[in-house]
C-alpha positions as CSV (number, residue, x, y, z in Angstrom):
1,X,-43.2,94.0,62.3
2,X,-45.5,91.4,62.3
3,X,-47.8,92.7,59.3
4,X,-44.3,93.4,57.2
5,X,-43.2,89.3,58.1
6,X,-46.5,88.4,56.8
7,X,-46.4,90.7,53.6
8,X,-42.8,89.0,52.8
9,X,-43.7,85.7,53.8
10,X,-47.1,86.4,50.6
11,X,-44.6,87.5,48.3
12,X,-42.3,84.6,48.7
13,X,-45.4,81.9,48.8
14,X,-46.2,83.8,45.6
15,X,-43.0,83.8,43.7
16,X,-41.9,79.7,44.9
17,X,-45.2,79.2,43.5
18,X,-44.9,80.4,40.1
19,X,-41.6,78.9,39.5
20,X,-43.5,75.3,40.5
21,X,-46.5,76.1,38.0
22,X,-43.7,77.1,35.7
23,X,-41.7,74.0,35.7
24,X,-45.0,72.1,36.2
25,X,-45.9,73.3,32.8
26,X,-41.9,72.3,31.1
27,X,-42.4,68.7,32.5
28,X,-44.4,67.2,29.8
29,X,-41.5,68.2,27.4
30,X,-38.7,66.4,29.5
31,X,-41.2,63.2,30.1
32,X,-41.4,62.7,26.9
33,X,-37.5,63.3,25.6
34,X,-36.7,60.8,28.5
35,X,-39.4,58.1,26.8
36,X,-37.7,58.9,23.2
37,X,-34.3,58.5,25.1
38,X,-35.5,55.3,26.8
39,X,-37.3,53.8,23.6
40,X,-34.0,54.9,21.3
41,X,-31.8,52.7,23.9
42,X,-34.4,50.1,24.0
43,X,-33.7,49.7,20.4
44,X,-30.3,49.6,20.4
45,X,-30.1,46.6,22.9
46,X,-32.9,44.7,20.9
47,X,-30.8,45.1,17.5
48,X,-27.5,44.0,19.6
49,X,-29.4,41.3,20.8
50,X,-30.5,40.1,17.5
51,X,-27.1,40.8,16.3
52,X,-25.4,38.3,19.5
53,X,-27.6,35.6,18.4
54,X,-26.7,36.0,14.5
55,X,-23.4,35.2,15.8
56,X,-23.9,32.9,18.3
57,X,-25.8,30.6,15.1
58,X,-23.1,31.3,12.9
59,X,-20.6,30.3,15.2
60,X,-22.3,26.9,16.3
61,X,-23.0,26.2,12.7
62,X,-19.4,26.6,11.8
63,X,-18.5,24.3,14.5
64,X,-21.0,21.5,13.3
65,X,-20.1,22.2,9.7
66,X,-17.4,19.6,8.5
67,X,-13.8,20.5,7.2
68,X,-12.5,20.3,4.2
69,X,-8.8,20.3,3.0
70,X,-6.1,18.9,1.9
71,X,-3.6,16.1,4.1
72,X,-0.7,14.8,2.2
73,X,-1.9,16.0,-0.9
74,X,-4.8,14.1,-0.4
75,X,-8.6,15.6,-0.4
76,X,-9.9,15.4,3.0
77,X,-13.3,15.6,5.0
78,X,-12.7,15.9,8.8
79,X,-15.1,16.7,11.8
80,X,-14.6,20.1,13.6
81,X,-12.6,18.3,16.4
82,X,-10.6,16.5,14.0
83,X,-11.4,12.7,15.8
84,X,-13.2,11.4,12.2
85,X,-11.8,12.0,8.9
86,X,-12.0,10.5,5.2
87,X,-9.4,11.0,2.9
88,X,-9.6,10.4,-0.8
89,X,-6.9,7.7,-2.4
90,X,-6.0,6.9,-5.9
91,X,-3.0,5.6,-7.9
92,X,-2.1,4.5,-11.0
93,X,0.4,2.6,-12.7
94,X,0.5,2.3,-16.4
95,X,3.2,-0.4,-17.4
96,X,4.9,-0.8,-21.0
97,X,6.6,-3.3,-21.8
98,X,8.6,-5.0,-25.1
99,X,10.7,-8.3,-24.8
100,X,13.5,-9.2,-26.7
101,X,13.5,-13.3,-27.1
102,X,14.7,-16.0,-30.2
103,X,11.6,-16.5,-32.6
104,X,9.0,-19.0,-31.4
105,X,8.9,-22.0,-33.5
106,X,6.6,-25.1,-33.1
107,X,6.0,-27.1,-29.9
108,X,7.9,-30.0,-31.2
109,X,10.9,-28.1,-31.5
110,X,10.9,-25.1,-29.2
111,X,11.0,-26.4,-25.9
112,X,10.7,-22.6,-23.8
113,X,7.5,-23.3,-21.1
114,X,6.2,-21.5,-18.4
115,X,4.2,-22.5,-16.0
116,X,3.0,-26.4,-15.3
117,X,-0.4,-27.4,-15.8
118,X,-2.0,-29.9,-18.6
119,X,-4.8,-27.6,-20.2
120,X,-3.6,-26.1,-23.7
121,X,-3.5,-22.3,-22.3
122,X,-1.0,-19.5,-22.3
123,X,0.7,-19.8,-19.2
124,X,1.7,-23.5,-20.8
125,X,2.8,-22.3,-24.2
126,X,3.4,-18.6,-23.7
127,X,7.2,-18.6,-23.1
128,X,7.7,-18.7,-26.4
129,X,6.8,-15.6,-27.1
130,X,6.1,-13.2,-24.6
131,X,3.6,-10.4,-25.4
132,X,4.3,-6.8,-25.8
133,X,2.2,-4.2,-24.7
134,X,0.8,-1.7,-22.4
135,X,-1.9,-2.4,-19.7
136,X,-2.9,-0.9,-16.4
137,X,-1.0,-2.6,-13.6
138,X,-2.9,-1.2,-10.6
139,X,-5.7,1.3,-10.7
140,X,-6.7,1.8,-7.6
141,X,-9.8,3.9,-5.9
142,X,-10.7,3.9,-2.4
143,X,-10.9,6.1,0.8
144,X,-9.2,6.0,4.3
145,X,-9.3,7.7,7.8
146,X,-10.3,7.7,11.1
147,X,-13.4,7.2,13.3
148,X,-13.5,8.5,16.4
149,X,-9.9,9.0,16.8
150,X,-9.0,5.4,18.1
151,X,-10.1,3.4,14.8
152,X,-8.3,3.8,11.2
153,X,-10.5,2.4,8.2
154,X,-9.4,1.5,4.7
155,X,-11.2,0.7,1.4
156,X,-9.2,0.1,-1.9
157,X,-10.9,-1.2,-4.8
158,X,-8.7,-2.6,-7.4
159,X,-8.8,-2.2,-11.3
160,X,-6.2,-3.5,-12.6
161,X,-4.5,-6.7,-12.3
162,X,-1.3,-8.9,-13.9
163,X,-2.0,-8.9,-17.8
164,X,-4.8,-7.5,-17.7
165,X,-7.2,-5.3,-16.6
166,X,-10.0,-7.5,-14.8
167,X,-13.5,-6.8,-13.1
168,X,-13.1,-4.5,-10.2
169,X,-12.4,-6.4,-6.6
170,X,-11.1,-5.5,-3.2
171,X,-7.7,-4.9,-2.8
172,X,-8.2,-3.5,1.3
173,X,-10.8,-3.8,3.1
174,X,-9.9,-3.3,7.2
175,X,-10.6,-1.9,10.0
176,X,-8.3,-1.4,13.0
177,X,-8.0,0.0,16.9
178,X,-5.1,2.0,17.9
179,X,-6.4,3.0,21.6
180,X,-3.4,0.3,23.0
181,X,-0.8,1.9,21.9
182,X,2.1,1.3,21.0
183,X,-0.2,-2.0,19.5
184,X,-2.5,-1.7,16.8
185,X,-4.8,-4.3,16.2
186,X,-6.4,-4.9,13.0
187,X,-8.8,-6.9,10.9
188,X,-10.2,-7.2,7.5
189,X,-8.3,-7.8,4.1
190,X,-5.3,-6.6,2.9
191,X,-1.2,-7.2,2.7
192,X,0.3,-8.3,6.5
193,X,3.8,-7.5,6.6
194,X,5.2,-10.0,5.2
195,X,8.9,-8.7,4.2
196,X,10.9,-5.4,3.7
197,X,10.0,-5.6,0.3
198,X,6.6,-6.1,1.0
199,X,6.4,-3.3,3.3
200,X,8.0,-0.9,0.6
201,X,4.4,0.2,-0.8
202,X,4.4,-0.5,-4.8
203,X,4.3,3.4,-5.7
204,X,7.5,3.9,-3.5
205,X,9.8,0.4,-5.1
206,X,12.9,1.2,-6.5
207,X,11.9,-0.6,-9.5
208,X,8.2,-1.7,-11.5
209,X,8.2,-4.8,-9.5
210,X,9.6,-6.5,-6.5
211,X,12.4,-9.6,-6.3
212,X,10.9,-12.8,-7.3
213,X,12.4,-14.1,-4.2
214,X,10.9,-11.6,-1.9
215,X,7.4,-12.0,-3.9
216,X,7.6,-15.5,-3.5
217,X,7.8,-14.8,0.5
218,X,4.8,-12.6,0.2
219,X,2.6,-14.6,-1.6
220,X,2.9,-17.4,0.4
221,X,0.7,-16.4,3.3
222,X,0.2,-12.6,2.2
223,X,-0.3,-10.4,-0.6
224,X,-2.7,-7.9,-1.7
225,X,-6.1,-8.7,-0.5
226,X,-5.4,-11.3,2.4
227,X,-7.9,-11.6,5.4
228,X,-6.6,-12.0,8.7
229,X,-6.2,-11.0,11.9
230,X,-2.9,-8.9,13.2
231,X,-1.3,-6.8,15.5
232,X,0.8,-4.6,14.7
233,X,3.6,-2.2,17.3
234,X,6.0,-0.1,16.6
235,X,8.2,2.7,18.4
236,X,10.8,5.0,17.6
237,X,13.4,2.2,16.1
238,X,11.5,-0.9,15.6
239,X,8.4,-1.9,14.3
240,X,6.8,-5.7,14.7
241,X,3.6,-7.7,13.2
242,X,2.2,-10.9,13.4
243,X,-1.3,-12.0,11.3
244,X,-3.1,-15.0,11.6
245,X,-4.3,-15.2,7.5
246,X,-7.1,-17.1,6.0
247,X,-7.4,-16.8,1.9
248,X,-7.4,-13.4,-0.5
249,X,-10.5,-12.1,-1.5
250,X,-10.1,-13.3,-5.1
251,X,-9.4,-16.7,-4.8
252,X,-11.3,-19.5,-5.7
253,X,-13.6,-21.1,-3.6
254,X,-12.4,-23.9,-2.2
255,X,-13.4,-26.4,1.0
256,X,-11.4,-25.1,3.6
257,X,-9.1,-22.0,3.5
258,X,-5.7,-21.9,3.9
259,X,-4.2,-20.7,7.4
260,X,-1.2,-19.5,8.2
261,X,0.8,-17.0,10.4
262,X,3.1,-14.0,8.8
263,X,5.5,-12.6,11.2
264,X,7.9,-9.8,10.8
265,X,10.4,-8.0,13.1
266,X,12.5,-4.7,11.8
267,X,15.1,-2.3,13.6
268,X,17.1,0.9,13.2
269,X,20.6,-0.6,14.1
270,X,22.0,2.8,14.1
271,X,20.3,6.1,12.3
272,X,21.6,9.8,12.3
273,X,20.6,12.8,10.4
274,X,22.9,11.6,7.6
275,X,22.3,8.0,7.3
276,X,20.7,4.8,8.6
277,X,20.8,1.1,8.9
278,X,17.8,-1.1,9.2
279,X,17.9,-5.0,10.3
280,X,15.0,-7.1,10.4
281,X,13.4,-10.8,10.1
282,X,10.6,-12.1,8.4
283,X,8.8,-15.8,9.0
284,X,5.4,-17.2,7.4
285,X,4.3,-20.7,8.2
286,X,1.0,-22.4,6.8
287,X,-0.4,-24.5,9.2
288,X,-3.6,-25.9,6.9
289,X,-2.7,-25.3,2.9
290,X,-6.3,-25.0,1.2
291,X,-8.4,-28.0,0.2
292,X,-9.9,-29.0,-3.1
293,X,-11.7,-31.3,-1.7
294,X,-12.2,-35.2,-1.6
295,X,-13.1,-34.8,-5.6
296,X,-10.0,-33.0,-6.5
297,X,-8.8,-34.0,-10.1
298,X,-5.2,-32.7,-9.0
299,X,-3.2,-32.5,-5.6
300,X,-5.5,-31.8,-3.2
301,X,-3.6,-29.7,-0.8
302,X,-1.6,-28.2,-2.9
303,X,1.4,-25.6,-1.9
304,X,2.8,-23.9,-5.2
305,X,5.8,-21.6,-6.0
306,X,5.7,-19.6,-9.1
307,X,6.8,-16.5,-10.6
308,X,7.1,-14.3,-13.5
309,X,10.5,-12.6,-14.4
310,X,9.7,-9.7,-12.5
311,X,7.5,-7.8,-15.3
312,X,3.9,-8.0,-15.1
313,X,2.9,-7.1,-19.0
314,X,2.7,-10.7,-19.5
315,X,1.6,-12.9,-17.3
316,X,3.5,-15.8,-18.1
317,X,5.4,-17.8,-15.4
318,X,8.7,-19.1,-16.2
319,X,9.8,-20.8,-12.9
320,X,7.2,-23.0,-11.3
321,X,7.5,-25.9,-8.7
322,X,3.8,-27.2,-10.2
323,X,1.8,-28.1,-7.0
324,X,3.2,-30.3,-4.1
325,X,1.3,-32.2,-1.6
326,X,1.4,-30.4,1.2
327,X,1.1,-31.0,5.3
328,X,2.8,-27.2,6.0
329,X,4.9,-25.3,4.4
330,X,6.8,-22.1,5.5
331,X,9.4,-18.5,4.1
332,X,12.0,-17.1,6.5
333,X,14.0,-14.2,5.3
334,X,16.8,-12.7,6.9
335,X,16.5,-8.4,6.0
336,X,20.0,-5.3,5.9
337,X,19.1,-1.9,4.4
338,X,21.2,1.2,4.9
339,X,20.5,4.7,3.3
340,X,23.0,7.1,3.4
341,X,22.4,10.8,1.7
342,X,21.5,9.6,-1.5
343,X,22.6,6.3,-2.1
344,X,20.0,3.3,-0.9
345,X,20.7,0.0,-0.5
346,X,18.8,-3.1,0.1
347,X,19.1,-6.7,0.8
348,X,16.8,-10.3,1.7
349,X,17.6,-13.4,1.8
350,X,15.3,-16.3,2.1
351,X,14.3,-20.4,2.7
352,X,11.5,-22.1,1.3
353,X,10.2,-25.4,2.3
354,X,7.5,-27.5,2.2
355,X,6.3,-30.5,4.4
356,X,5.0,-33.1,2.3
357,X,1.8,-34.8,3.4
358,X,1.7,-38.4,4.2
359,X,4.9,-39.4,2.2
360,X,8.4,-41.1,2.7
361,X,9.9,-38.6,0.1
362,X,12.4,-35.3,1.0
363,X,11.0,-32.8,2.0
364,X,11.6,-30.2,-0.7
365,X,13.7,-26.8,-0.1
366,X,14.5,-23.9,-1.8
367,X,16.3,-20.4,-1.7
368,X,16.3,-17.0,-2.9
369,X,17.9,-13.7,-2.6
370,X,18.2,-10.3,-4.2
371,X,20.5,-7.3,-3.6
372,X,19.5,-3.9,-4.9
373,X,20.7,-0.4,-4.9
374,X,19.7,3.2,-5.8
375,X,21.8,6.7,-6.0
376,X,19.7,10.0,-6.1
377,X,21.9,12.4,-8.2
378,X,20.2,15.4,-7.4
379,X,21.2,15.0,-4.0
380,X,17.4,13.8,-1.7
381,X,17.1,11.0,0.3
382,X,14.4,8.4,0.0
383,X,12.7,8.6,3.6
384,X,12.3,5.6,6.1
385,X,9.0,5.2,7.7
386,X,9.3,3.2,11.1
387,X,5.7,1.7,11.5
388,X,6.6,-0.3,8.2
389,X,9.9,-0.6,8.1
390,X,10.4,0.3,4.8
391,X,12.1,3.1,3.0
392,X,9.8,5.7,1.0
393,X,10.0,7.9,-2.3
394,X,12.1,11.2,-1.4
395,X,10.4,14.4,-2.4
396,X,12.2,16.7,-5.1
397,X,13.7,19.5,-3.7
398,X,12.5,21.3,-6.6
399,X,9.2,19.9,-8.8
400,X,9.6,20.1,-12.4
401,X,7.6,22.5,-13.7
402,X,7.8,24.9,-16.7
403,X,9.2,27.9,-14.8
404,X,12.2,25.5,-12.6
405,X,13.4,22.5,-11.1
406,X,13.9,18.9,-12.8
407,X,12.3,17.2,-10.0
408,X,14.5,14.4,-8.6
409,X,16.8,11.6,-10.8
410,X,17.8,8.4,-9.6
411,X,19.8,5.5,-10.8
412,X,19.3,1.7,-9.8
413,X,20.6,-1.5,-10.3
414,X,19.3,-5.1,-8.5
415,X,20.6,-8.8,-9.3
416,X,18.3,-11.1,-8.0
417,X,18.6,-15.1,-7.9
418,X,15.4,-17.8,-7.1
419,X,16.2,-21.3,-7.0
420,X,13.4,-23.4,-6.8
421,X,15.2,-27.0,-7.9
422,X,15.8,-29.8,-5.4
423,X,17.3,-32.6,-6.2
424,X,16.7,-32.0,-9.8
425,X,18.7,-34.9,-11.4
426,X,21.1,-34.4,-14.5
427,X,19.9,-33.0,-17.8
428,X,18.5,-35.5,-20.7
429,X,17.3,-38.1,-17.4
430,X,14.0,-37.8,-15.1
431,X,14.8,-36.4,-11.6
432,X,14.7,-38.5,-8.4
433,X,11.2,-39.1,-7.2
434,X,11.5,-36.2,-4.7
435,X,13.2,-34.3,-7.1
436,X,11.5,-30.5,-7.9
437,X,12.4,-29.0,-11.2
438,X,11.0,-25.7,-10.4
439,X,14.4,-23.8,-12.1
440,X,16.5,-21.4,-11.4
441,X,16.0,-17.6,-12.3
442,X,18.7,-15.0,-12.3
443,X,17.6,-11.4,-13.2
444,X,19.8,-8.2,-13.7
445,X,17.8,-5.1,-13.9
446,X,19.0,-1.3,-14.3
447,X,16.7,1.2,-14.1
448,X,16.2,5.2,-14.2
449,X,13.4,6.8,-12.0
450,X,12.3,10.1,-12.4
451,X,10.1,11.4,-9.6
452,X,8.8,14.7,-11.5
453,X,6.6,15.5,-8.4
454,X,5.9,14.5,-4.7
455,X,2.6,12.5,-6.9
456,X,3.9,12.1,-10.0
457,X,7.0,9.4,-11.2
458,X,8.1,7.5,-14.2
459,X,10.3,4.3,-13.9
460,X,12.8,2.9,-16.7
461,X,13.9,-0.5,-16.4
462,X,16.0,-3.3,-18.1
463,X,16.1,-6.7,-17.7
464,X,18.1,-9.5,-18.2
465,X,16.6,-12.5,-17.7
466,X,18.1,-16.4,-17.3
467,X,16.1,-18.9,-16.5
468,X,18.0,-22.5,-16.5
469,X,14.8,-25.1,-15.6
470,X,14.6,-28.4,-16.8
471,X,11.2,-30.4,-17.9
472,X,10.0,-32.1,-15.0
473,X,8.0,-35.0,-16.8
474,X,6.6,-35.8,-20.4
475,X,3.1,-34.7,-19.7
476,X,3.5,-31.7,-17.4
477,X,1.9,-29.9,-19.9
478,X,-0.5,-32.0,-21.7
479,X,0.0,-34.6,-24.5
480,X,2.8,-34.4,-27.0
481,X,4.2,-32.3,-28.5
482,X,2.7,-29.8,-25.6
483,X,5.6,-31.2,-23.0
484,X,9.1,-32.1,-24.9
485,X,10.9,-34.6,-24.0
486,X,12.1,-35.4,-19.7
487,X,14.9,-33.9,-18.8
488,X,15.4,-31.4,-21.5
489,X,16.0,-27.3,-21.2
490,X,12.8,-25.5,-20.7
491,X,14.4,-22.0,-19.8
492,X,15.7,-19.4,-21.8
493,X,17.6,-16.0,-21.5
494,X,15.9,-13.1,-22.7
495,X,15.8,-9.4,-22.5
496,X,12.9,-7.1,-21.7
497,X,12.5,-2.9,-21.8
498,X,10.0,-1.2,-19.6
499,X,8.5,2.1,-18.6
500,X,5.8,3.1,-15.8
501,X,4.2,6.3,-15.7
502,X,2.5,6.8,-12.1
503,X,0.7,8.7,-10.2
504,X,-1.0,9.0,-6.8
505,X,-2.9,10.6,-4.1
């Protein structure tokens, strides 16, 4: 038993033992397919590795890179987060003009003036015959955006000019915070609402230029180019300024600037998808007119109210209150609008006045108004925008292009009336010594606008002009036979055709 347990027990030992040297001798073999298997894997993490941090570069490069596109048609640069951008404007207006008026004759017996003043020039002498022609009324370059979401920025360089195309010079130049809202507060140069005309943008007006009446408003302690300081709110149905304005960025230097506030209140009296009707209020009031100084050859604080005939081809003023000693001096206007579908129309009236400075004479006063009104026939709507409370250019519902669509067509008519007499006395006689013969200006224009594109639009008008002004004095401008006779008709009726091709980013 014991010697056959030992003999199976050998054989066993034997056999186990050459199935370990046998395996011991395959083991190499699998050592090394698991290092290859190992290494292989090795590799392929390594290269997904790589291939994670590819795209983990790419991505934060993306992010850091900045945007580019295109906002309302205009070219854009914006961060990633979309809190900084700069936008690209430009516009241009491209005015022609040709006026119909009687042959000029000589000074001595064609008594047509514009403007007042003493040196021989053409705003003196002009009237006579006002010059045809085509010039660029704006051409304006510039950027706009946002810095760090709470700050808006604006720089417009302006080109062209009234008459001519001058040196280049700053139309805007501002910077402003919106982080209060509804309030926006805002400094730096450029137009403070001043009225609803005013706040209607020059590419979106119904016609080539505004009312005299509502420019004269505007000009008085805004316009294009006017440092100040404002705040600005608006919500859904009203919108409000007020800016505390020094002098524009092109005028002469002088010893101390003018001052004055411009105020202006507007409202949505009642607005549905079909229609709307806007109210509003407008006030400016110069507290310090500019000084000329203690060596001033002329008035030395001198408030002025002059305009041309609502075209801008020539320059030539043809009602003018020449320059009045002035204390203060302030414009109220009184604003209705309604739009409903396609028809648009639009209404201001205002009061002038000046305060005299140091004198027992009236204090001079004068008026103004204009009513106007458009009808789209192809069936848009021009567009109100709240925070200005002013009404924009519609859109054609189809572009003109060569393939379809005629863009949209619009007729328009506005009469508008400027009085600036007071207490002008009876023709042939001087005027009382408070008297103002500024004249009185009464303008009927028609017009045809053609907006071919949301950036492209051509304006047709017609004018006709009357101006009844009488000559305020025998030297207003200069020596005989430059100023006819006191008392005599200075003013004249005329006609005037005009087209403006624009276009704008």
């Amino acid at each position: 038993m014991n010697k056959t347990l030992l003999l199976r027990s050998f054989i066993v030992f034997m056999v186990s033992g050459g199935l370990v040297l046998a395996e011991d001798a395959d083991r190499p073999a699998d050592i090394q397919q698991l290092r290859d298997a190992i290494a292989q894997q090795q590799l392929q993490l390594d290269t997904q590795r790589l291939q994670l941090e590819r795209l983990e570069a790419e991505k934060i490069s993306t992010q850091d890179a900045p945007r580019v596109g295109m906002i309302y048609g205009r070219p854009t640069i914006s961060t990633p987060d979309g809190f900084s951008t700069m936008s690209i404007r430009a516009y241009i207006q491209a005015d022609t003009a040709h006026y119909v008026q009687n042959a000029a004759d000589g000074l001595a017996v064609d008594f047509r003036r514009g403007s007042v003043g003493t040196t021989p020039n053409r705003e003196n002498n002009g009237a006579r015959d006002l010059s045809d022609g085509t010039y660029f009324r704006r051409a304006r370059f510039g950027v706009e955006g946002i810095i760090n979401r709470d700050f808006n920025y604006r720089l417009m360089l302006e080109l062209g000019g009234s008459g001519t195309e001058g040196p280049t010079r700053i139309n805007d130049a501002w910077i402003n915070y919106v982080g209060f809202a509804p309030f926006t507060i805002q400094f730096g140069a450029g137009a403070p609402p001043a009225n609803m005309d005013d706040g209607t943008t020059p590419e979106d007006g119904l016609f080539i230029e505004r009312a005299s009446a509502a420019d004269l408003s505007r000009s008085l302690g805004g316009a294009d180019g006017r440092t100040g300081l404002g705040i600005r709110a608006s919500g859904a149905r009203w919108m409000s300024a007020l800016t505390l304005t020094g002098r524009t960025v092109n005028d002469a230097e002088v010893y101390d600037s003018q001052n004055a506030w411009v105020a202006r209140v507007a409202a949505l009296a009642a607005a549905s998808t079909d229609y709307n009707v806007h109210l509003g209020a407008s006030a400016t009031y110069v507290v310090h007119p500019a000084d000329a100084g203690v060596d001033a050859t002329g008035v030395r604080y001198g408030i002025r109210f002059r305009n041309q005939p609502e075209l801008r081809v020539d320059s030539t003023r043809l009602i003018d209150t020449g320059a009045i000693d002035a204390d203060h001096a302030y414009a109220t206007g009184a604003e209705l609008a309604a739009n409903w579908r396609g028809i648009l129309f639009q209404s201001e009236y205002f009061w002038y006045g000046i305060d005299r400075r140091h004198s027992l004479l009236a204090d001079p006063r004068f008026n103004g108004f204009y009513l106007q009104a458009g009808w789209l026939l192809t069936g848009e709507s021009h567009r109100y925008n709240m925070a200005t409370g002013a009404y924009m250019n519609p859109r054609p519902f189809i572009p003109f292009s060569s393939q379809s669509g005629w863009g949209a067509w619009e007729l328009a008519v506005r009469y508008s009336h400027t009085d600036l007499n007071y207490h002008e006395g009876t023709a042939g006689f001087a005027a009382p010594a408070e008297g103002v013969r500024g004249g009185i200006q009464n303008i009927w224009t028609t017009g045809v606008n053609w907006y071919v594109n949301a950036n492209l639009k051509l304006v047709f008008n017609y004018l006709n002009v009357n101006v009844d002004r009488l000559n305020p004095s025998n030297t207003a401008f200069g020596a005989a036979p430059a100023s006819p006779p006191v008392g005599v008709q200075i003013g004249q009726h005329l006609n005037a055709y005009a087209l403006r091709m624009q276009y704008g980013l």
